[in-house]
mmCIF file of the N, C-alpha and C atoms, coordinates in Angstrom:
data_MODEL
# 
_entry.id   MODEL 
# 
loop_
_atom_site.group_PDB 
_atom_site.id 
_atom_site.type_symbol 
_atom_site.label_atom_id 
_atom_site.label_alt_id 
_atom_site.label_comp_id 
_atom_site.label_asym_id 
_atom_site.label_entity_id 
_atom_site.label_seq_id 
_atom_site.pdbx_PDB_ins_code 
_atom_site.Cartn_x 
_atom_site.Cartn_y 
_atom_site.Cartn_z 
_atom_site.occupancy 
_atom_site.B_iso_or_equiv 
_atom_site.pdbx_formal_charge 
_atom_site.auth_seq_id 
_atom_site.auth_comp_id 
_atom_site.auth_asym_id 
_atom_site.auth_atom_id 
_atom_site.pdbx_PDB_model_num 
ATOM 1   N N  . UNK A 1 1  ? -0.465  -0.449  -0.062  1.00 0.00 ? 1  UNK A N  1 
ATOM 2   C CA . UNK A 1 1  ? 0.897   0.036   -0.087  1.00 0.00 ? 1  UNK A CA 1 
ATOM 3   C C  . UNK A 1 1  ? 1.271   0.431   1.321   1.00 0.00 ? 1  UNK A C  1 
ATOM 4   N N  . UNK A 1 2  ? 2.533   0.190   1.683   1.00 0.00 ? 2  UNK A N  1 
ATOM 5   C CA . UNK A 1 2  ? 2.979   0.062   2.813   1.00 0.00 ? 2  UNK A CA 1 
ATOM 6   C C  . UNK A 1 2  ? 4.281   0.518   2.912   1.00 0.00 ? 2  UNK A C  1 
ATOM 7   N N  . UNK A 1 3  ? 4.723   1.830   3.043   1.00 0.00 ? 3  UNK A N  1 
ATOM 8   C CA . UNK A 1 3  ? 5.932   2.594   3.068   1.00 0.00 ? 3  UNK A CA 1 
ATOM 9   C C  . UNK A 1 3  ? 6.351   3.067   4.010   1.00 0.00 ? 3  UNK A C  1 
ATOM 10  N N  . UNK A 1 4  ? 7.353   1.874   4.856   1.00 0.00 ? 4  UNK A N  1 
ATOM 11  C CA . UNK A 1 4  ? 7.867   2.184   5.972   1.00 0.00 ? 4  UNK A CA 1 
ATOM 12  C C  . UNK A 1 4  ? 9.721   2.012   6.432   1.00 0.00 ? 4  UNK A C  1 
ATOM 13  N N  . UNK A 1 5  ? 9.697   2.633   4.980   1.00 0.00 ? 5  UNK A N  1 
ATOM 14  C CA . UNK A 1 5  ? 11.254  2.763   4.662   1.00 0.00 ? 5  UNK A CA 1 
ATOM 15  C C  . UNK A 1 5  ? 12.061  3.974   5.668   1.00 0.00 ? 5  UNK A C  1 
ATOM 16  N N  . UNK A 1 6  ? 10.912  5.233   5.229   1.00 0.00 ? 6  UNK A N  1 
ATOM 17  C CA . UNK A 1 6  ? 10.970  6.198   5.483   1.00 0.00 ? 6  UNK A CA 1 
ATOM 18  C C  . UNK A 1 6  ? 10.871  6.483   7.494   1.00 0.00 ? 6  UNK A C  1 
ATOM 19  N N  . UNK A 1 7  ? 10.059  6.035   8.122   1.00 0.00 ? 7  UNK A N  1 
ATOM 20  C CA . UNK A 1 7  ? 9.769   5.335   9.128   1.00 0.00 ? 7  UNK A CA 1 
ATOM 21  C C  . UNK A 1 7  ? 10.571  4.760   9.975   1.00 0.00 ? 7  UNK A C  1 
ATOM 22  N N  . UNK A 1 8  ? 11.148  3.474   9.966   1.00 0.00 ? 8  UNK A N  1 
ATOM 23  C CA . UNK A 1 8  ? 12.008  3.376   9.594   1.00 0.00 ? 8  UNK A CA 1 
ATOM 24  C C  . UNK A 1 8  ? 13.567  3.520   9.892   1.00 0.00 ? 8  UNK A C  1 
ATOM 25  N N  . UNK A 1 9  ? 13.725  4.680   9.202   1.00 0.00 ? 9  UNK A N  1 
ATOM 26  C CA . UNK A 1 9  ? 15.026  5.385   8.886   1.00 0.00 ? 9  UNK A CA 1 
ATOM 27  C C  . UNK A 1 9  ? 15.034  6.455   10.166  1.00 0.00 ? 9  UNK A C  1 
ATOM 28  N N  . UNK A 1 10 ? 13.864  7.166   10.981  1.00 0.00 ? 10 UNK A N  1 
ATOM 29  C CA . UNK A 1 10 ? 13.748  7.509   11.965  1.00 0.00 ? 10 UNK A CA 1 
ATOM 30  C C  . UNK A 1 10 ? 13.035  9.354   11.850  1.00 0.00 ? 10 UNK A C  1 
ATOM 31  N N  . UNK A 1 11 ? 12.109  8.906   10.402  1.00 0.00 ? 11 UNK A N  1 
ATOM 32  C CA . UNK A 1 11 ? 11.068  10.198  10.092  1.00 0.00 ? 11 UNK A CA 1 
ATOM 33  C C  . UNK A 1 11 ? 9.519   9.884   11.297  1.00 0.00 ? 11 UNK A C  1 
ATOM 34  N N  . UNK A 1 12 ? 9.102   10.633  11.359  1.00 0.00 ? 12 UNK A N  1 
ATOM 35  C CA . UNK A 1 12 ? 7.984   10.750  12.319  1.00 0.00 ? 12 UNK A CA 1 
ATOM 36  C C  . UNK A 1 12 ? 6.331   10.673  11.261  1.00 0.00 ? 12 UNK A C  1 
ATOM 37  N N  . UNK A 1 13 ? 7.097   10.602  9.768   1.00 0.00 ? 13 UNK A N  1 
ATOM 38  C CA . UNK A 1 13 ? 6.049   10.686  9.106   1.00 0.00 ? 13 UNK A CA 1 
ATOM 39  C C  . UNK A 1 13 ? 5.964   9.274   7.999   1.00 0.00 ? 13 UNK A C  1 
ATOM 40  N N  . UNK A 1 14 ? 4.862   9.019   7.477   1.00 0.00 ? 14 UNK A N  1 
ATOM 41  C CA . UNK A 1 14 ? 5.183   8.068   6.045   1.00 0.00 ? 14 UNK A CA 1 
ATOM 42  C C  . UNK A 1 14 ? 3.752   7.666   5.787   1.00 0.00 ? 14 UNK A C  1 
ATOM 43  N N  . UNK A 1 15 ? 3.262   6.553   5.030   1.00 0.00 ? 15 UNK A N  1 
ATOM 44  C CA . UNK A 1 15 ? 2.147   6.958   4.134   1.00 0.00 ? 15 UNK A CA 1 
ATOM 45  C C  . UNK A 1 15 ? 1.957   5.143   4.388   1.00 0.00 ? 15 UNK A C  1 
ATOM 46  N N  . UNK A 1 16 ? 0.679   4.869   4.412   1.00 0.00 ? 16 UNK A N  1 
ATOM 47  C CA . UNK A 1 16 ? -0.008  3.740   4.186   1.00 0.00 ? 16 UNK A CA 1 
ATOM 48  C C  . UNK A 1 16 ? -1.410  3.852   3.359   1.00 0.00 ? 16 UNK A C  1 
ATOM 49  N N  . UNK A 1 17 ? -2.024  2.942   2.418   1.00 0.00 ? 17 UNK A N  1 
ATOM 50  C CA . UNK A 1 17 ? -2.885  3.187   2.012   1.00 0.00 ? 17 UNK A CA 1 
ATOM 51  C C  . UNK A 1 17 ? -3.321  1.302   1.849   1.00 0.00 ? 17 UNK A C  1 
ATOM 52  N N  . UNK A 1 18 ? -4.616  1.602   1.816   1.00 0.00 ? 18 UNK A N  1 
ATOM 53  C CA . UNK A 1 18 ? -4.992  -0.135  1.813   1.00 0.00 ? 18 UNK A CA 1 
ATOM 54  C C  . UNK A 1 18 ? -5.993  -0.168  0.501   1.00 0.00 ? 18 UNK A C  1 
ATOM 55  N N  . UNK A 1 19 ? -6.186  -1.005  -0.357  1.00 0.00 ? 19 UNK A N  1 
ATOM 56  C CA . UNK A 1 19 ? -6.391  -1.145  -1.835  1.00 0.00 ? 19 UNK A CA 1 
ATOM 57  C C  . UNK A 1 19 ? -8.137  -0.063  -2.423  1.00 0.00 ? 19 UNK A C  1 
ATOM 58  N N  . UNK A 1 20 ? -8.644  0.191   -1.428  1.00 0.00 ? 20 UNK A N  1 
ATOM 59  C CA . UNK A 1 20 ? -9.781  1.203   -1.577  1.00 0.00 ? 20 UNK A CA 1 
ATOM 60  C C  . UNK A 1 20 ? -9.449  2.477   -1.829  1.00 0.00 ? 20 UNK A C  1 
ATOM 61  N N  . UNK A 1 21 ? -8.641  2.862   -0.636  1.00 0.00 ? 21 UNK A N  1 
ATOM 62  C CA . UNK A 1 21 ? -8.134  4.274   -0.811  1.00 0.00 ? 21 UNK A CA 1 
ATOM 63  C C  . UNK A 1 21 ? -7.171  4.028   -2.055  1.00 0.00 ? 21 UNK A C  1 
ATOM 64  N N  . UNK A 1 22 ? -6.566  3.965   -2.055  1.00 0.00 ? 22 UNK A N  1 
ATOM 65  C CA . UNK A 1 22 ? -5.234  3.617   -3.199  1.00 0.00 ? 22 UNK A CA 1 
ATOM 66  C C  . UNK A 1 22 ? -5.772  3.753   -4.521  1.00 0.00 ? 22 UNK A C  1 
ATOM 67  N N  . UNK A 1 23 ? -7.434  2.738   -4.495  1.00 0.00 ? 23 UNK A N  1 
ATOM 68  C CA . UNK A 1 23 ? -7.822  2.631   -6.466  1.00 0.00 ? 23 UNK A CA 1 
ATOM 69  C C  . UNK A 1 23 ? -8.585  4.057   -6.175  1.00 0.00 ? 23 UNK A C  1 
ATOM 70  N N  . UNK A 1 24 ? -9.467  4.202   -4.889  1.00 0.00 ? 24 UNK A N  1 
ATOM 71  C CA . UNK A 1 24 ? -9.951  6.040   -5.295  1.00 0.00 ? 24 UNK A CA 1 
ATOM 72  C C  . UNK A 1 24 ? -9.120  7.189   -5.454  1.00 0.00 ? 24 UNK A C  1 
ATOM 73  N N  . UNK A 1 25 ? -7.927  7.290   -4.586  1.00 0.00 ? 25 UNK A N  1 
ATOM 74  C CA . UNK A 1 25 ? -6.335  7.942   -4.923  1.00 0.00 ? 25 UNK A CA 1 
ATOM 75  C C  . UNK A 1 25 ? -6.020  8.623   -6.706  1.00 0.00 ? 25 UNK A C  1 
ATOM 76  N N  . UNK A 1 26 ? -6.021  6.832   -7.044  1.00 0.00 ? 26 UNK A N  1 
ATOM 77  C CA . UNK A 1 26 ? -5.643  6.953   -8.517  1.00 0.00 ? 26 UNK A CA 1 
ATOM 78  C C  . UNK A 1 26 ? -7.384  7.687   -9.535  1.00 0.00 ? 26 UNK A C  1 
ATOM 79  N N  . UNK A 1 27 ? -8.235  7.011   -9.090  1.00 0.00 ? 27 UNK A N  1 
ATOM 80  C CA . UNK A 1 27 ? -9.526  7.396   -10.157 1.00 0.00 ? 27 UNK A CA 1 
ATOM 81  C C  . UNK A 1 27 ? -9.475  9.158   -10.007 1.00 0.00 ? 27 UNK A C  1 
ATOM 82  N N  . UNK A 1 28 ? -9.267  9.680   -8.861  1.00 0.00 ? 28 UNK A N  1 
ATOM 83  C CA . UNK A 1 28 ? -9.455  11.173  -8.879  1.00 0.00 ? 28 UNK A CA 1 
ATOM 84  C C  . UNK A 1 28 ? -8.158  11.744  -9.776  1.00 0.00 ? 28 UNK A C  1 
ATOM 85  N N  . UNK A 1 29 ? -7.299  11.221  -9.621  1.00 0.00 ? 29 UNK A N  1 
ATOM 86  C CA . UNK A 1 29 ? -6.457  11.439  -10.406 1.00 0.00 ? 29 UNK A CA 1 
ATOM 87  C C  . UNK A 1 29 ? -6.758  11.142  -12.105 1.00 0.00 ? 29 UNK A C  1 
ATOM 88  N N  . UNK A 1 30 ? -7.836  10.807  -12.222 1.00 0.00 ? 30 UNK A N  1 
ATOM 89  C CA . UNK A 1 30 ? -7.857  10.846  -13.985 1.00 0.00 ? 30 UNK A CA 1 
ATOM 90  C C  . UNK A 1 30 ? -7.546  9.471   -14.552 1.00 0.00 ? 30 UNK A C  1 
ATOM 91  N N  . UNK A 1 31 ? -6.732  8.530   -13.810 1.00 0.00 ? 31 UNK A N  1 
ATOM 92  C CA . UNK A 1 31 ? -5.947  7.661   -14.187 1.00 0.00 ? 31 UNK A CA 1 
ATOM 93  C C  . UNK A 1 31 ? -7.047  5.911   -13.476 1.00 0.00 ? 31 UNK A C  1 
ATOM 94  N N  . UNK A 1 32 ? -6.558  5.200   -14.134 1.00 0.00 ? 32 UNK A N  1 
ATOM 95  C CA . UNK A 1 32 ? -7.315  3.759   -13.911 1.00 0.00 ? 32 UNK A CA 1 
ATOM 96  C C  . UNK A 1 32 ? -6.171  2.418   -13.377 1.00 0.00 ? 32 UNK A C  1 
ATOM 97  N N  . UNK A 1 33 ? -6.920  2.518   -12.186 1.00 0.00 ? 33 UNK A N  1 
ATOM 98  C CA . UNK A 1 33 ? -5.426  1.573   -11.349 1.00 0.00 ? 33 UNK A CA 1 
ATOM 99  C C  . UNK A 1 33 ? -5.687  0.636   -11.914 1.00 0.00 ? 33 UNK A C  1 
ATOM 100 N N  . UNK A 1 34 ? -4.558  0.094   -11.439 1.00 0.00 ? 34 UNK A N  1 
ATOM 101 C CA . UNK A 1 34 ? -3.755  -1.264  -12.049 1.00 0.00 ? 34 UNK A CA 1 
ATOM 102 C C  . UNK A 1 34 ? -3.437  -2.033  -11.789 1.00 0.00 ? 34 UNK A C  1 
ATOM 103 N N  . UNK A 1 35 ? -3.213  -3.244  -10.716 1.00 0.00 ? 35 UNK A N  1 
ATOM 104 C CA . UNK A 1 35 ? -2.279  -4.282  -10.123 1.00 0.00 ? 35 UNK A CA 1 
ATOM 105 C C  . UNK A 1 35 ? -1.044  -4.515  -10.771 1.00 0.00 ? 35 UNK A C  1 
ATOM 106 N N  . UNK A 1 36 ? -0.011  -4.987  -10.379 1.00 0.00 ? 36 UNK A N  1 
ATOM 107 C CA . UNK A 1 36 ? 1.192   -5.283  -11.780 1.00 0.00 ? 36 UNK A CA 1 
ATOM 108 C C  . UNK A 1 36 ? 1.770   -6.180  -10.402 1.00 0.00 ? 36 UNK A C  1 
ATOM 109 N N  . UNK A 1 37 ? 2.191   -7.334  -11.415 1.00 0.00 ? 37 UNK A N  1 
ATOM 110 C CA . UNK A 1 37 ? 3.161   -8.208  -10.991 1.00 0.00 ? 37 UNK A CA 1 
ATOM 111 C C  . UNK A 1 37 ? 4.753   -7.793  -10.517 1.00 0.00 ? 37 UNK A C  1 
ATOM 112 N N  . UNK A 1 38 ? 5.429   -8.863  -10.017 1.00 0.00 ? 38 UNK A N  1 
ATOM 113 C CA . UNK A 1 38 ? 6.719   -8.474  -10.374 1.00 0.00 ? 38 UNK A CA 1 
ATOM 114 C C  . UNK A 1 38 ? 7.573   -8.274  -11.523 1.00 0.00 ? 38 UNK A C  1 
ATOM 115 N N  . UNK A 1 39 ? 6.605   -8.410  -12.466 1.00 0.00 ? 39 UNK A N  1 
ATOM 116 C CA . UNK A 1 39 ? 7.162   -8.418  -13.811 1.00 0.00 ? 39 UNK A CA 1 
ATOM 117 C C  . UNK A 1 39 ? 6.647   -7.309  -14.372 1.00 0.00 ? 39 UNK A C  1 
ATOM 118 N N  . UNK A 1 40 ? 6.140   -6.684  -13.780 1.00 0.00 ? 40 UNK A N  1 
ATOM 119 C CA . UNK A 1 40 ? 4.982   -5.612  -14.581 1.00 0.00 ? 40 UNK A CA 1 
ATOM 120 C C  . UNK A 1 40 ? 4.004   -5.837  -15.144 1.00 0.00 ? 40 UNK A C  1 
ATOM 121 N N  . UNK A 1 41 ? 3.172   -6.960  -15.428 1.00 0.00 ? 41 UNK A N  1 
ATOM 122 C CA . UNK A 1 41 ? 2.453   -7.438  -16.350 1.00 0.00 ? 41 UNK A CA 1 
ATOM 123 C C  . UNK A 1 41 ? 1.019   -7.068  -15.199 1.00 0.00 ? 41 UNK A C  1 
ATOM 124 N N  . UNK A 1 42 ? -0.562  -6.705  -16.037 1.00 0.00 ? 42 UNK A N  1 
ATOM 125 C CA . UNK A 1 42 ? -1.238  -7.207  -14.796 1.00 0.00 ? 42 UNK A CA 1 
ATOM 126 C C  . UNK A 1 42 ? -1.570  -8.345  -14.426 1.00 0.00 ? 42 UNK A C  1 
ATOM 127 N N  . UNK A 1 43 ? -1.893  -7.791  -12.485 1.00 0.00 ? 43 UNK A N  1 
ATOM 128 C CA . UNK A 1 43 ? -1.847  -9.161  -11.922 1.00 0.00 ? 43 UNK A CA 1 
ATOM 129 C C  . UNK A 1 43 ? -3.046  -10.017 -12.084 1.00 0.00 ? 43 UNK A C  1 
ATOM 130 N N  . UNK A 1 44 ? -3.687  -10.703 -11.648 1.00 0.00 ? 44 UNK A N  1 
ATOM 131 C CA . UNK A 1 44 ? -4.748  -11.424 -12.130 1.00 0.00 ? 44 UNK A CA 1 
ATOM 132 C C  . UNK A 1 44 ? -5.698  -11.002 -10.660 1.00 0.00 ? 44 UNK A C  1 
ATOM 133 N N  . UNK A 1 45 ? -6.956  -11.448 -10.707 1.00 0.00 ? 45 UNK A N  1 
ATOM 134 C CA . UNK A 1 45 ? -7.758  -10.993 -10.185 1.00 0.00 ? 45 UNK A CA 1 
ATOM 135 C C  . UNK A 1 45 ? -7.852  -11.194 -8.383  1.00 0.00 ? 45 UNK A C  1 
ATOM 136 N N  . UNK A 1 46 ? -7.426  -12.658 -8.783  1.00 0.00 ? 46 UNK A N  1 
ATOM 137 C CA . UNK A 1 46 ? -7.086  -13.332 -7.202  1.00 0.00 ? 46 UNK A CA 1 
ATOM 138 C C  . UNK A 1 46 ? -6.720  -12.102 -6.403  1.00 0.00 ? 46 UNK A C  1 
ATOM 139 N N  . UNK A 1 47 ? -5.525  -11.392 -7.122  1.00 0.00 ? 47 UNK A N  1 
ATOM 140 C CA . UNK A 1 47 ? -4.230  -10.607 -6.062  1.00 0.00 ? 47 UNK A CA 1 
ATOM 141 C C  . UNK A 1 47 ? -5.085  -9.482  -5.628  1.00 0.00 ? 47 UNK A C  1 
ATOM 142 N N  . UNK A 1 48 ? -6.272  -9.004  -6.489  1.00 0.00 ? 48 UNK A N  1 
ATOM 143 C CA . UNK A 1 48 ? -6.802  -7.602  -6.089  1.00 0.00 ? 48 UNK A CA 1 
ATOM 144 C C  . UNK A 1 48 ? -7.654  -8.019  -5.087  1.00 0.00 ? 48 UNK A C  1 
ATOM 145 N N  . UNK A 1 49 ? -8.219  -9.249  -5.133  1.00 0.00 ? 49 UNK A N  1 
ATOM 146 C CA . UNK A 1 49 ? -9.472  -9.856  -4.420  1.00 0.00 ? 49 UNK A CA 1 
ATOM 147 C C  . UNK A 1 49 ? -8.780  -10.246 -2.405  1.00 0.00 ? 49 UNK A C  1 
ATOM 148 N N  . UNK A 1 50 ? -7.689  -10.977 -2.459  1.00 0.00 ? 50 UNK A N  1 
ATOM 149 C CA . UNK A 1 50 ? -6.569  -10.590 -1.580  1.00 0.00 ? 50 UNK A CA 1 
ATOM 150 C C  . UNK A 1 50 ? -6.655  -9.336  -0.848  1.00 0.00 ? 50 UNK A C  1 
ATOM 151 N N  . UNK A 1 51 ? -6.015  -8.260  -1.893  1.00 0.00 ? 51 UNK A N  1 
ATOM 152 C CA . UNK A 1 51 ? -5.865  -7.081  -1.187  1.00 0.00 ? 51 UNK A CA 1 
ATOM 153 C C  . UNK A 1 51 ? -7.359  -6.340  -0.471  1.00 0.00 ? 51 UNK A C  1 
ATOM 154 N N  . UNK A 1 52 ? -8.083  -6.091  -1.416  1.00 0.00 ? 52 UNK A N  1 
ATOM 155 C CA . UNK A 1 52 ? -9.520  -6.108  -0.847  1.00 0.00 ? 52 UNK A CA 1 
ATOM 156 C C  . UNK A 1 52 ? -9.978  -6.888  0.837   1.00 0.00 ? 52 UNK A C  1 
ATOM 157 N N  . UNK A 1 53 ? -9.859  -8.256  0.461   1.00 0.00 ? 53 UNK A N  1 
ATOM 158 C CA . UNK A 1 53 ? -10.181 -8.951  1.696   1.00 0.00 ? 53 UNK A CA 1 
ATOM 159 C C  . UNK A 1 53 ? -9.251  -8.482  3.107   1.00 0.00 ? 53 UNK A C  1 
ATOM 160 N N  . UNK A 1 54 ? -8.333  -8.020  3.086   1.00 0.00 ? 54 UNK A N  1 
ATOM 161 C CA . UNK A 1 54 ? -6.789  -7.480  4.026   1.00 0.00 ? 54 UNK A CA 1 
ATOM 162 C C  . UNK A 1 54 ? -7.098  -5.936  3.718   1.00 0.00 ? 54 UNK A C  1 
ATOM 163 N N  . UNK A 1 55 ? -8.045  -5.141  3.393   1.00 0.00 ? 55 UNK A N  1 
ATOM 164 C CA . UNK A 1 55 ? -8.075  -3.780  3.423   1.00 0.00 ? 55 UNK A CA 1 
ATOM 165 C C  . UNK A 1 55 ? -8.329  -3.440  4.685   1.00 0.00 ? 55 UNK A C  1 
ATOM 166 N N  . UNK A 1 56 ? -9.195  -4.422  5.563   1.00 0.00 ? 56 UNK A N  1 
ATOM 167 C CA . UNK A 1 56 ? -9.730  -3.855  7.181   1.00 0.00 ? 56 UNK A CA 1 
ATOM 168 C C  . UNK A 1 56 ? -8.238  -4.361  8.335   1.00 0.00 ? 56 UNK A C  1 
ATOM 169 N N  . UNK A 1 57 ? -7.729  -4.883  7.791   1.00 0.00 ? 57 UNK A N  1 
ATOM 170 C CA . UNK A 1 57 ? -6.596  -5.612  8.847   1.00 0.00 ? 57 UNK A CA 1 
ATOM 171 C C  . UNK A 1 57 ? -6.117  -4.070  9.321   1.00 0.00 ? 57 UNK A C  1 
ATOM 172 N N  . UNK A 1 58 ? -5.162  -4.302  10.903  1.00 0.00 ? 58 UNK A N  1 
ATOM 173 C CA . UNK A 1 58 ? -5.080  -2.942  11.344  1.00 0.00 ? 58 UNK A CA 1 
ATOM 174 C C  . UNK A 1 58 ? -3.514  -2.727  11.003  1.00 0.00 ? 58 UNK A C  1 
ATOM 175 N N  . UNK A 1 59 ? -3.485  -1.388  11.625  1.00 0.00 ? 59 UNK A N  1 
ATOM 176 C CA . UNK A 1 59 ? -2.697  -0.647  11.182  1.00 0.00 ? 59 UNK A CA 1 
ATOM 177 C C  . UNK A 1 59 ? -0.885  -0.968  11.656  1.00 0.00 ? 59 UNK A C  1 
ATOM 178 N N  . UNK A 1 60 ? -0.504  -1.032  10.414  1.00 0.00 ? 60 UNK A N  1 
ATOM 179 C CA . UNK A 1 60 ? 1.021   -1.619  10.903  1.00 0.00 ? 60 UNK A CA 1 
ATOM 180 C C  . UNK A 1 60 ? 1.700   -0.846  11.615  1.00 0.00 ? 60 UNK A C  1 
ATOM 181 N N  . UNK A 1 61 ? 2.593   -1.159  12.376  1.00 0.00 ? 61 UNK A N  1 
ATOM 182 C CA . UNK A 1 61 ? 3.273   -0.369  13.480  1.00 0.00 ? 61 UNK A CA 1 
ATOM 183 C C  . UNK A 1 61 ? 4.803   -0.818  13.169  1.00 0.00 ? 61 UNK A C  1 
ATOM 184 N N  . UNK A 1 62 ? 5.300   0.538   12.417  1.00 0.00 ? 62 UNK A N  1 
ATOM 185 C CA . UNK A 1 62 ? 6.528   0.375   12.335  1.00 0.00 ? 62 UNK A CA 1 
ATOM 186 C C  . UNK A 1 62 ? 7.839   1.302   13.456  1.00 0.00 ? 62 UNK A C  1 
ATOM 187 N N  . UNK A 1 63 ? 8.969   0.883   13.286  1.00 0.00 ? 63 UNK A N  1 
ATOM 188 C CA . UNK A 1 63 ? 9.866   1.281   14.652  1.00 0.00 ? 63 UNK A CA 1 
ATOM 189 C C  . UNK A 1 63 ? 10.607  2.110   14.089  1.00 0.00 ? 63 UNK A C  1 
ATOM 190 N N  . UNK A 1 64 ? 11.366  2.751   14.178  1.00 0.00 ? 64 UNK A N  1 
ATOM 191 C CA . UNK A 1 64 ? 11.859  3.352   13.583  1.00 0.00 ? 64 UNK A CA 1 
ATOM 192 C C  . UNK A 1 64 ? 13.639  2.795   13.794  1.00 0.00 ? 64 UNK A C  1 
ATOM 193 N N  . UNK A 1 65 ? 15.073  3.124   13.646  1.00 0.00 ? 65 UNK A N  1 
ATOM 194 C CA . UNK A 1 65 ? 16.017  2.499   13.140  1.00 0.00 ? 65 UNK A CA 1 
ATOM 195 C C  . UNK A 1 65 ? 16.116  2.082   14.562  1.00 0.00 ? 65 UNK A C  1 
ATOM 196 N N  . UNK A 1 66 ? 16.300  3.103   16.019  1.00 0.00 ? 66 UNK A N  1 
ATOM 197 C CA . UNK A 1 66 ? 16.906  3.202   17.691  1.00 0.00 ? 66 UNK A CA 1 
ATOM 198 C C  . UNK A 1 66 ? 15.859  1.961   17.707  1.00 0.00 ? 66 UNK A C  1 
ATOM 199 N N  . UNK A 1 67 ? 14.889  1.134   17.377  1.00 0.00 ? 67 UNK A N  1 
ATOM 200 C CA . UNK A 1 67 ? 13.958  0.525   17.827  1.00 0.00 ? 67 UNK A CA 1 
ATOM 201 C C  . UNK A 1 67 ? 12.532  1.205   18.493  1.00 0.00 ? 67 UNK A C  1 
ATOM 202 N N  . UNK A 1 68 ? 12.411  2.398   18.667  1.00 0.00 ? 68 UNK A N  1 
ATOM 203 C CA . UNK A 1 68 ? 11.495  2.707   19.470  1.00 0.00 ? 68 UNK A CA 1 
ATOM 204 C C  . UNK A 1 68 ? 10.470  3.436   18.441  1.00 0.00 ? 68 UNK A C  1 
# 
């Protein structure tokens, strides 16, 4: 997950998480992650296997609205 709306818009703060942190996030929370399509449905295995493989890629660098 990649939330750089906020960012962005010209906050100094916002949240990235890459599919490790994200499914341990949710397990401490009690709860059992999920993938979901654009449809909501879950996604199939490929998409988690994806995210997994792109968990080490580095860290996105977003601008904020002035460009800087």
């Amino acid at each position: 997950m990649n939330e750089s709306i906020t960012r962005a818009a010209g906050s100094t703060f916002g949240q990235e998480f890459n599919v490790v942190e994200m499914e341990a996030l949710i397990a401490r929370a009690g709860r059992v992650p999920r993938l979901r399509n654009t449809l909501y449905e879950n996604a199939n295995e490929e998409r988690r296997t994806v995210g997994l493989e792109n968990a080490h890629k580095s860290v996105v660098v977003n601008y904020n609205a002035s460009g800087r």
